[in-house]
C-alpha positions in Angstrom: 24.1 -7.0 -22.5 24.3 -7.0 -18.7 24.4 -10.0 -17.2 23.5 -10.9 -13.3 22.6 -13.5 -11.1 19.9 -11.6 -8.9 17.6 -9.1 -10.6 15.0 -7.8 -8.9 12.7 -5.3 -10.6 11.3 -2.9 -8.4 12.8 -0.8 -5.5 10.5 -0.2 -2.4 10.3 -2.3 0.7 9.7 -5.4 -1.1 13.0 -5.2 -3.2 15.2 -3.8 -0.1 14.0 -6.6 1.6 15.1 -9.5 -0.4 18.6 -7.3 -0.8 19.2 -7.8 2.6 17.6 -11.5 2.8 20.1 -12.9 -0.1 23.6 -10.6 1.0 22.9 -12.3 4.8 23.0 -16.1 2.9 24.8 -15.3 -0.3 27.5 -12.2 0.3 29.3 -12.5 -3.2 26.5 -13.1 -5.8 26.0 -10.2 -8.0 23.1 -8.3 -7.0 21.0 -5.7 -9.7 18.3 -4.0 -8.5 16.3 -1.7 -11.3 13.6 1.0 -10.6 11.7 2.9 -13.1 12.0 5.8 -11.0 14.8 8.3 -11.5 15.6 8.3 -7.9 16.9 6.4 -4.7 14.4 4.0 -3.0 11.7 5.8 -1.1 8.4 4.3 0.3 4.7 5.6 -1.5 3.6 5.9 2.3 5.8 8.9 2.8 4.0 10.7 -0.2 1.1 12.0 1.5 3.5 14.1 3.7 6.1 15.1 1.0 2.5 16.6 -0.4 1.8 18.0 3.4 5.4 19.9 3.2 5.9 17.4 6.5 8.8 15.3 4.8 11.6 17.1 2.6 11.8 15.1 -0.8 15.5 14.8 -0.7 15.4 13.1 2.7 12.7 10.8 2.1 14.8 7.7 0.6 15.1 4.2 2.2 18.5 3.7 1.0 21.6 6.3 -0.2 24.2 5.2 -3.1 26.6 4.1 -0.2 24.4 1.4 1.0 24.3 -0.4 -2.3 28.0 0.6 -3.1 28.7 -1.5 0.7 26.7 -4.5 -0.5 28.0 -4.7 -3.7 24.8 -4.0 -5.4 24.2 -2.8 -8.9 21.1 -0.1 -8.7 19.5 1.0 -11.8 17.3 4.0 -12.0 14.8 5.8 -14.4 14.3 2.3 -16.5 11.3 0.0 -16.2 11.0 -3.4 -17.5 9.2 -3.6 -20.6 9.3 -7.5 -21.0 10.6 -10.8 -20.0 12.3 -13.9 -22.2 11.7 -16.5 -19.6 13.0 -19.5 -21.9 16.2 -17.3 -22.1 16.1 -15.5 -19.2 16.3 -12.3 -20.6 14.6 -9.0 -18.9 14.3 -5.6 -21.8 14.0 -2.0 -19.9 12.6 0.5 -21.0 16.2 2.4 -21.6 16.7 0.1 -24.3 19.4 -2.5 -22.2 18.8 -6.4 -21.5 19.7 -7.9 -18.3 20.4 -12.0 -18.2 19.7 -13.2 -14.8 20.1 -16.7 -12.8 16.8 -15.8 -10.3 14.8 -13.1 -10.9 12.4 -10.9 -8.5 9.3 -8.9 -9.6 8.5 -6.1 -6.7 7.2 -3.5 -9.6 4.1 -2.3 -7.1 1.0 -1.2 -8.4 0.0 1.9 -10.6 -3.0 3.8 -10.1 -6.1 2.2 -11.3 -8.0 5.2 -13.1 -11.6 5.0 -13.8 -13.4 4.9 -16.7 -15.5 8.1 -16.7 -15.9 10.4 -19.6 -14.0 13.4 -20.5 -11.0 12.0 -17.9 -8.6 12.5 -21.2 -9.8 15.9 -21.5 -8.9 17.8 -18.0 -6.2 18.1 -16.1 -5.9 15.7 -13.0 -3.7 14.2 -10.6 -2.6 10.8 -9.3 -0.1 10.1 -6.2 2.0 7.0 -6.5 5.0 8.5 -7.3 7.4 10.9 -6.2 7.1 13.0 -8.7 3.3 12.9 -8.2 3.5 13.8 -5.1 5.9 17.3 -6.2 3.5 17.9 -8.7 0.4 17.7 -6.2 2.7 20.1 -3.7 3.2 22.9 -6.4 -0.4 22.7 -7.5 -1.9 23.1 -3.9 -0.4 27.5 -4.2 -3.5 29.0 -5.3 -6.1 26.3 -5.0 -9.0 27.3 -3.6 -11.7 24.4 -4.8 -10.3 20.9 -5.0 -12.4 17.9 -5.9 -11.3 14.2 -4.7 -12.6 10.9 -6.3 -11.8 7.9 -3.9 -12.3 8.5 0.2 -9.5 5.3 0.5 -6.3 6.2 2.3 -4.7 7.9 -0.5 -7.9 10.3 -1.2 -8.5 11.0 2.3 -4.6 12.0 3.1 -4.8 14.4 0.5 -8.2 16.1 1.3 -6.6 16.7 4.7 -3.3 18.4 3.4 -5.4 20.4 1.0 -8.2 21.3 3.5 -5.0 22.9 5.4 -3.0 24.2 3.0 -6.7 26.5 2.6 -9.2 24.8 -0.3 -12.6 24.0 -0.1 -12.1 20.2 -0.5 -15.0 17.7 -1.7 -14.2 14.1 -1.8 -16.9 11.6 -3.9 -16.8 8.2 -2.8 -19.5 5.3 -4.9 -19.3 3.1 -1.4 -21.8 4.5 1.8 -18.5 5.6 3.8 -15.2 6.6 3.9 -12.4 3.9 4.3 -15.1 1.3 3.6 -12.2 -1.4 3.5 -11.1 -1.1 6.8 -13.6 0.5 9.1 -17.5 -0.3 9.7 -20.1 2.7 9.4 -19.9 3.5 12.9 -16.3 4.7 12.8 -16.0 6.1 9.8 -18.9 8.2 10.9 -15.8 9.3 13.3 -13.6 10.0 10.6 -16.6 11.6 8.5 -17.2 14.0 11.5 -13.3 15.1 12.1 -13.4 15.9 8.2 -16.9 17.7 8.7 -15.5 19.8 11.5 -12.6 21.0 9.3 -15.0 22.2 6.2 -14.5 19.3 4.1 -17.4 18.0 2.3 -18.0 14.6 1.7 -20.4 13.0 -0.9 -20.8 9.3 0.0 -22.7 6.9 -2.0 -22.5 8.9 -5.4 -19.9 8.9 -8.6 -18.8 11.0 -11.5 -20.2 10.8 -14.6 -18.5 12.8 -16.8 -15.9 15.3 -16.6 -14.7 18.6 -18.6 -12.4 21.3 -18.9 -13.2 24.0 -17.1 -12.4 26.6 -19.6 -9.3 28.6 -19.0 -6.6 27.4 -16.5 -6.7 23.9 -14.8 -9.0 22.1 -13.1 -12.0 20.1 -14.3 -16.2 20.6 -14.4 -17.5 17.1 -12.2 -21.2 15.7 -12.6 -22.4 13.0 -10.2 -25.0 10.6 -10.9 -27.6 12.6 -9.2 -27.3 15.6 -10.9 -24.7 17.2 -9.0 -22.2 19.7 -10.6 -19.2 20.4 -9.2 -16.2 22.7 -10.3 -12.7 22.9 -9.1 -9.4 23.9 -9.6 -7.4 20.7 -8.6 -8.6 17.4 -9.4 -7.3 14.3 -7.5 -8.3 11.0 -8.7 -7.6 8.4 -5.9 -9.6 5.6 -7.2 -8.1 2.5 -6.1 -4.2 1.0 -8.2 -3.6 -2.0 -10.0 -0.7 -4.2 -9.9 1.9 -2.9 -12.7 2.2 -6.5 -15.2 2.1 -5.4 -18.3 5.5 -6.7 -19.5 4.4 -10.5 -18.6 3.0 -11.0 -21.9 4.5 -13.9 -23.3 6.2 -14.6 -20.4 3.8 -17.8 -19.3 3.7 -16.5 -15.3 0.4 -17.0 -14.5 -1.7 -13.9 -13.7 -4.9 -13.2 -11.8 -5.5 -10.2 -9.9 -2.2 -10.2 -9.4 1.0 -12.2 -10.7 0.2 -15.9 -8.7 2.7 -16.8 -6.3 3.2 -19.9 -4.0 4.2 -19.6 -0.4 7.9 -19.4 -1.2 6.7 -16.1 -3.5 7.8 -18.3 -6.9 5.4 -17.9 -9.9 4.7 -20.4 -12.4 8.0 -19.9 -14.1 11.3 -21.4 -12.8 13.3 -19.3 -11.2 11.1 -16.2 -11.3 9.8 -14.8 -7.7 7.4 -11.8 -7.3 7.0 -10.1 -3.9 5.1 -6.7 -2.2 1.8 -5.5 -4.2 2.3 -6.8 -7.6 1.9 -10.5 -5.7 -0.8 -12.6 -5.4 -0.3 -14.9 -2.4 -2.2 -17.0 -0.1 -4.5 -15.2 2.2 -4.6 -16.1 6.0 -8.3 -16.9 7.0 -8.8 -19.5 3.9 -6.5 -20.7 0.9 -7.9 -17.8 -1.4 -5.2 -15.6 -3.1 -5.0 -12.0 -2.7 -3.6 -8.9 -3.1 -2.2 -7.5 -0.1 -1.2 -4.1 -0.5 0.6 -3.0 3.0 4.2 -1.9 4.1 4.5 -5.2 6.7 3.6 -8.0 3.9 5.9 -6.4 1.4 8.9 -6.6 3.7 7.7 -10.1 4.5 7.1 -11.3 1.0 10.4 -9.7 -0.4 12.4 -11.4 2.5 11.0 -15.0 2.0 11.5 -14.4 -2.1 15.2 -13.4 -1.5 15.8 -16.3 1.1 14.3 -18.5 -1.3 16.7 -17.0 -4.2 19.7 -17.3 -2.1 18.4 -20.5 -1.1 18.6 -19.9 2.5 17.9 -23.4 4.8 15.9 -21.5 7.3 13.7 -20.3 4.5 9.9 -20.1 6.3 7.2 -20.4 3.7 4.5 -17.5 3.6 2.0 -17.7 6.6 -0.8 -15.9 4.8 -1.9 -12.1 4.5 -3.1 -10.8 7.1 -4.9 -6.7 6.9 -2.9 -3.8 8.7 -3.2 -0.3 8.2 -2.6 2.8 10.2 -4.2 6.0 9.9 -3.6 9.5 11.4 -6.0 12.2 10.2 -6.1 15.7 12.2 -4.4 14.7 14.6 -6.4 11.7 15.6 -5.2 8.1 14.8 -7.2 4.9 13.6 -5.6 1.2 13.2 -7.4 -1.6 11.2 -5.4 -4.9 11.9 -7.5 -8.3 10.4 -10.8 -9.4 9.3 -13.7 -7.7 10.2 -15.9 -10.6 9.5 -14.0 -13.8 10.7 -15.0 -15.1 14.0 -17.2 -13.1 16.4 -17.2 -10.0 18.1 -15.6 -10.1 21.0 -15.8 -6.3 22.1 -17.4 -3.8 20.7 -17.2 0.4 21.8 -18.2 3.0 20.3 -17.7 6.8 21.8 -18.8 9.4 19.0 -18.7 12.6 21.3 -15.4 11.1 22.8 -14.0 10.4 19.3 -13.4 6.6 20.5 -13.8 3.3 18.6 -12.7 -0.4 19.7 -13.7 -3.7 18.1 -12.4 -6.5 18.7 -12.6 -10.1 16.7 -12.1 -13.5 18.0 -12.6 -17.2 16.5 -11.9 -19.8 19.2 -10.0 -18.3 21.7 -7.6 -16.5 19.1 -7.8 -12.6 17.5 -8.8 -12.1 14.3 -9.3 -8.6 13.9 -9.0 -5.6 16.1 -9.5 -1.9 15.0 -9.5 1.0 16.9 -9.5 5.0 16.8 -8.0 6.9 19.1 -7.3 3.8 21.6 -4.0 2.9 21.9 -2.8 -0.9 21.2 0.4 -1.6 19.1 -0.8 -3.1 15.6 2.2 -4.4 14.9 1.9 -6.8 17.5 -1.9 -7.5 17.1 -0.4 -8.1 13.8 1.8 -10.7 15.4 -0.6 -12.0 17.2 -2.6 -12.9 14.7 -0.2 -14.6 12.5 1.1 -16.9 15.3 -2.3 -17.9 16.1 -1.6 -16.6 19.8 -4.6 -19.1 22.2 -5.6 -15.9 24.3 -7.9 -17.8 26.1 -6.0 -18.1 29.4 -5.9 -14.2 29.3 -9.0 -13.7 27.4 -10.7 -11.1 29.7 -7.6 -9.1 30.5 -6.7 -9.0 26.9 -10.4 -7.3 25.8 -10.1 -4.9 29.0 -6.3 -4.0 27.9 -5.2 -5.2 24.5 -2.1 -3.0 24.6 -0.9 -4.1 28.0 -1.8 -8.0 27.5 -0.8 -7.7 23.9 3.0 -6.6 25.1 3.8 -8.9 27.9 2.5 -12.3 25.7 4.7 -10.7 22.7 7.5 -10.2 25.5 7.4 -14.0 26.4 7.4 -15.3 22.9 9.2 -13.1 20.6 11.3 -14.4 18.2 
């Protein structure tokens, strides 16, 4: 039995972030990190363009061996956790070792959520959530001609794209009205719709399968929608939405919602367990509700305030709250949805369909709330930033809506920490 005094389950940016947050406080304390992938650390953002050909697989990860060989930290790959002895501090993998900790992490991610439509058991499909996913997805696109995806999120519409280029006639289903419902209002993703449109791919909003089957010989699946609709293709992609991976918390006594529950320090229920990046739920920032924040920035903030709080690091800052950012770049175009599209008022609102141009802006007493934008250039990072620190914009209220980018950069300049 292995025995360690950090463990931290999990291996993206939420994991690499605590790493770093408990060697800059604690430089000696043994370290093990574990990931049920067989590989270094890599990011599922990159996947989409390991699927695209854009990114080589073997240069994709966040981390080499010498990294973790210079911090004196323990990596262990190709095993998952399969369950947790809280009372005794005890974490089983799936390779059939136990691990004894002092503090332990949970940044195990999320797992594709798959839906439950009949005859899904019975044809061949893909997911992408994985590396190998993605180099299965990449082999299968030689030879497709008629590909079929369920889900118009960011995942689904990523790989329509890549498989619209690499030469398949590409249908995406989607149950809401429009694409990337979750980020953008109708009037841009009518913008997205029409870039997608003009590149032969067909989208079928407001509709959902209702039963699938093998389509005889070779791969591929037969799709009905609700309204009668059949639908044959050779690749199947089911982008439906993930779910945080907690299945090995039973008997553990963390408490679970959507997510495993964390407080602002990312500590669940259970002494000296943390959990961090898209397996968390933590306080959200408009109201005290918790929630699921699935994005690159919060992970690296979540895992860095669990590790500080591990190490037990003084200048430990608790959790400000989850704030919305995601960035978008579909043929060639690019669209950035940073906050709440409902909290507060709209400040500015533009929308260009023959120029390809969107802006909306959100404000709630004097302060952003919310800005998204395609194909206008503003940093989202720092109309992340802004938000979070509650930036008063009203002495530069009317500059800021005529020039977010500009205004946004020189207050960030002054106050940047």
């Amino acid at each position: 039995m292995q025995q360690t005094h950090y463990l931290i389950v999990g291996a993206s940016h939420a994991a690499l972030a605590a790493v770093r947050a408990i060697r800059m406080h604690d430089e000696t304390g043994s370290v093990t990190v574990v990931s049920k992938d067989d590989a270094l650390p890599y990011s599922p953002t990159v996947l989409p363009y390991v699927v695209s050909g854009r990114s080589d697989p073997q240069r994709v990860f966040l981390r080499d061996d010498a990294y973790f060989s210079l911090h004196n930290v323990n990596y262990l790959k190709g095993a998952a956790v399969t369950s947790i002895a809280a009372a005794s501090k005890c974490v089983s993998l799936s390779s059939g070792e136990e691990i004894t900790y002092e503090k332990l992490l949970l940044a195990t991610g999320a797992a594709p959520l798959l839906p439950p439509i009949p005859g899904l058991n019975m044809v061949d499909f893909h997911v992408l959530r994985s590396l190998d996913d993605a180099l299965r997805l990449r082999d299968a696109l030689t030879g497709t001609r008629q590909a079929i995806v369920l889900g118009a999120g960011l995942v689904g519409m990523h790989a329509a794209e890549n498989l619209a280029k690499a030469g398949a006639q590409v249908t995406v289903v989607e149950m809401q009205p429009t694409v990337l419902a979750g980020y953008f209002d109708r009037d841009a993703a009518a913008i997205i719709e029409d870039a997608f449109a003009a590149k032969g791919v067909r989208l079928l909003m407001g509709n959902k399968v209702v039963k699938l089957a093998p389509r005889g010989q070779g791969k591929g699946a037969r799709v009905t929608l609700a309204d009668g609709t059949l639908l044959e293709s050779d690749l199947l992609l089911v982008s439906t939405g993930v779910a945080p991976v907690m299945d090995y918390l039973n008997g553990s006594g963390a408490e679970i919602a959507r997510g495993i529950v964390v407080d602002d320090t990312m500590r669940t229920s259970v002494d000296d367990i943390w959990a961090a990046g898209d397996v968390a739920q933590a306080r959200g920032f408009y109201d005290d509700a918790k929630i699921i924040n699935g994005i690159l920035p919060d992970a690296v903030e979540q895992g860095k305030i669990a590790g500080m709080a591990m190490a037990g690091d003084p200048a430990l800052k608790r959790y400000p709250g989850g704030v919305p950012l995601n960035t978008y770049t579909f043929f060639g175009q690019q669209a950035v949805s940073v906050g709440s599209q409902s909290e507060g008022e709209v400040a500015v609102r533009e929308v260009d369909a023959a120029g390809k141009r969107y802006l909306k802006i959100m404000m709630k007493d004097g302060r952003l709330t919310g800005i998204f934008g395609i194909n206008v250039a503003f940093d989202p990072g720092v109309m992340w930033e802004l938000i979070l620190r509650r930036t008063d914009l009203t002495p530069v209220r009317d500059q800021f809506l005529l020039d977010p980018q500009r205004i946004g950069r020189v207050l960030m300049s002054k106050t940047w920490r």
